[in-house]
C-alpha positions in Angstrom: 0.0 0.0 0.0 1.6 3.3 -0.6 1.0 5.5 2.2 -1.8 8.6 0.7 -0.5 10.9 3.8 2.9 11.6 2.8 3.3 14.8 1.0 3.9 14.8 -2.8 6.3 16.9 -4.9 5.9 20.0 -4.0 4.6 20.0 -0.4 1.2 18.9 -2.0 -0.5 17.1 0.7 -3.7 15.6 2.2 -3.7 17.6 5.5 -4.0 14.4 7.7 -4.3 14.5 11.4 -0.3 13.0 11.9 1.9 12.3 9.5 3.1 9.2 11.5 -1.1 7.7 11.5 -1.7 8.2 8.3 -5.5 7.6 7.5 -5.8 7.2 4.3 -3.9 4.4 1.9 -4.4 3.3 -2.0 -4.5 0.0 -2.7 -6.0 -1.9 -5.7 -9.6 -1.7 -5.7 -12.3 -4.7 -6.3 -14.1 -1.6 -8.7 -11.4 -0.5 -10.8 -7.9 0.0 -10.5 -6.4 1.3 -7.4 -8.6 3.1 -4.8 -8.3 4.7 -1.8 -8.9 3.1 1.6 -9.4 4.0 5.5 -6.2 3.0 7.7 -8.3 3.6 10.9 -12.2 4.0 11.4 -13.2 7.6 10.2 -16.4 9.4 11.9 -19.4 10.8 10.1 -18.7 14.3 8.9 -14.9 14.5 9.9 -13.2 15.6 6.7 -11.8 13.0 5.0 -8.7 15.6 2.8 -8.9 18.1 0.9 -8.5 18.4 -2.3 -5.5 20.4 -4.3 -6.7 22.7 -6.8 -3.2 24.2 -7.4 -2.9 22.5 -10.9 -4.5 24.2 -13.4 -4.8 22.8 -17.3 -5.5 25.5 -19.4 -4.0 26.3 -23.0 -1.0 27.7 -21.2 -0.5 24.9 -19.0 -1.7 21.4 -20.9 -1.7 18.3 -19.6 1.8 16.3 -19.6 1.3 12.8 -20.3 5.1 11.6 -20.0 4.7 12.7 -16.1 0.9 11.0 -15.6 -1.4 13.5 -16.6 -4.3 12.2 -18.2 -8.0 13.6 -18.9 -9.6 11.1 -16.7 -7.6 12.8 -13.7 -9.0 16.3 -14.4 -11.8 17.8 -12.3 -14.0 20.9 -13.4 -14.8 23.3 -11.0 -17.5 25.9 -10.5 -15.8 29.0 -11.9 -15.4 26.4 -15.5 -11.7 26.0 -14.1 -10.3 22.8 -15.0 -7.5 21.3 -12.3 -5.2 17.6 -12.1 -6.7 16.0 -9.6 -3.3 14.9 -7.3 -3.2 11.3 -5.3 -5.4 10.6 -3.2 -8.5 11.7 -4.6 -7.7 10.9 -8.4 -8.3 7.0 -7.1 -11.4 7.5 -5.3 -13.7 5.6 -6.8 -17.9 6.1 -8.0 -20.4 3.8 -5.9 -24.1 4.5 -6.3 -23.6 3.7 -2.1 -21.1 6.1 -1.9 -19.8 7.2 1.8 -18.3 10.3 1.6 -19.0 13.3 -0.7 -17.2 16.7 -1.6 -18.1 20.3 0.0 -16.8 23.7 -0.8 -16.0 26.8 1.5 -14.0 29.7 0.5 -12.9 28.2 -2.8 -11.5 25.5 -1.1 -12.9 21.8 -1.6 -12.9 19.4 0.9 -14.2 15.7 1.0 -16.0 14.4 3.6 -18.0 11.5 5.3 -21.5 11.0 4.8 -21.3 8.3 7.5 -19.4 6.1 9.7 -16.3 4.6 7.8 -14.5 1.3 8.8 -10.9 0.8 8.9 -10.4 -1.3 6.0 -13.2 0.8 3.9 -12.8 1.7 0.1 -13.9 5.7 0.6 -16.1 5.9 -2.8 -18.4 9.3 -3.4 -21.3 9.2 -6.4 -20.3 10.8 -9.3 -23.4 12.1 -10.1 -23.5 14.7 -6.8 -22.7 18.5 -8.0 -23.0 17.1 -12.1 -24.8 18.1 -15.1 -24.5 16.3 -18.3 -21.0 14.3 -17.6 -20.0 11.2 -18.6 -21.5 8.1 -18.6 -20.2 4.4 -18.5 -21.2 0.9 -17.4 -21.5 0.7 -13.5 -19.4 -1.8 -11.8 -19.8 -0.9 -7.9 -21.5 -3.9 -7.5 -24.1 -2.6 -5.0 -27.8 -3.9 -4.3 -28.9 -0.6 -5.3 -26.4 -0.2 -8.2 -27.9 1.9 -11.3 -26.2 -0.3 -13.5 -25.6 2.6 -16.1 -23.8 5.7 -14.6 -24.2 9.4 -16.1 -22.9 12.0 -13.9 -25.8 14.5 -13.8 -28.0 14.5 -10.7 -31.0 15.4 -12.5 -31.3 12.0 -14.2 -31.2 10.1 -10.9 -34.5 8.7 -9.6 -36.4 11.7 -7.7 -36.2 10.0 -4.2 -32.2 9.6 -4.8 -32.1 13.6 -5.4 -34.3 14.3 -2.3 -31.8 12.1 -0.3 -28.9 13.6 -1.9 -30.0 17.3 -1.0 -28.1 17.6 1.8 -24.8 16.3 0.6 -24.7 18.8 -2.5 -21.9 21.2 -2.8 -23.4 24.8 -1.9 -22.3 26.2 -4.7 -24.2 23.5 -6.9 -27.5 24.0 -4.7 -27.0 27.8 -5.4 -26.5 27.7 -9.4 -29.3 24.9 -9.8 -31.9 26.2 -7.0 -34.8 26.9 -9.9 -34.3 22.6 -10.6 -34.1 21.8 -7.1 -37.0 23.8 -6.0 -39.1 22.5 -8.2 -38.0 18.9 -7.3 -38.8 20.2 -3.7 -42.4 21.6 -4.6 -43.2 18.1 -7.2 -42.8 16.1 -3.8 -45.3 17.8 -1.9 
């Protein structure tokens, strides 16, 4: 396992409790690839990391391939900014049971748990939160309640999903899409 706590080049790091405990580790993943995992039991609503934003691909400042960028690692953030998403979180994984989800304050992002975590536990969020017309693939999480196809856009999840999802969107996602989500609101009454 190769120890997610340790700082990468450039000082880029996860902000863990002690450098010594880490909690976080990637190891391959029964999903896909290599994911991340808990080291010790993580409580509901401690943040998890948080994310780096510091690398941003633009037509200045493309991806490099020859030192592991790739398009699947980039994340796109409110502002239409598009950033390399650094180790840890470029291996956390999509589960339609996810257990931890991202939030934003200040311009910084920040992932954390939507519920008791295990030592042991894969730390999976659902692509679909804060999304609009992303990607879609072939589902492998290989939950109960797994959607079998994934798209990322919230609006195409079953109504009851995006009423239990409310309170685990990013506020900046609640703020640009409040017309949608209202009216989700007001068809459930």
């Amino acid at each position: 396992m190769e120890a997610a706590a340790r700082a990468g080049a450039g000082g880029r790091g996860i902000g863990v409790e002690s450098p010594k405990r880490p909690r976080l580790a990637i190891a391959a993943s029964p999903i896909q690839g290599r994911g991340v995992f808990a080291v010790e039991a993580i409580r509901r609503g401690a943040v998890i990391l948080r994310m780096d934003d510091s690398r941003v691909i633009d037509g200045q400042h493309p991806l490099r391939p020859e030192d592991g960028e790739f398009a699947i690692h980039r994340d796109f953030l409110p502002d239409g900014t598009v950033t390399l998403m650094f180790s840890p979180e470029r291996h956390i994984n999509h589960s339609c049971e996810p257990n931890s989800y991202i939030h934003s304050a200040n311009r910084k992002r920040f992932l954390l748990a939507m519920r008791e975590i295990a030592a042991g536990e894969e730390i999976f969020v659902d692509y679909a939160l804060n999304a609009v017309d992303g990607d879609e693939w072939e589902c492998r999480c290989n939950v109960p309640t797994c959607r079998g196809y994934h798209k990322c856009d919230f609006f195409t999840l079953a109504p009851q999903l995006q009423r239990d999802y409310l309170p685990f969107l990013d506020p900046w996602f609640a703020e640009v899409h409040a017309a949608r989500i209202q009216r989700l609101l007001s068809e459930s009454l």
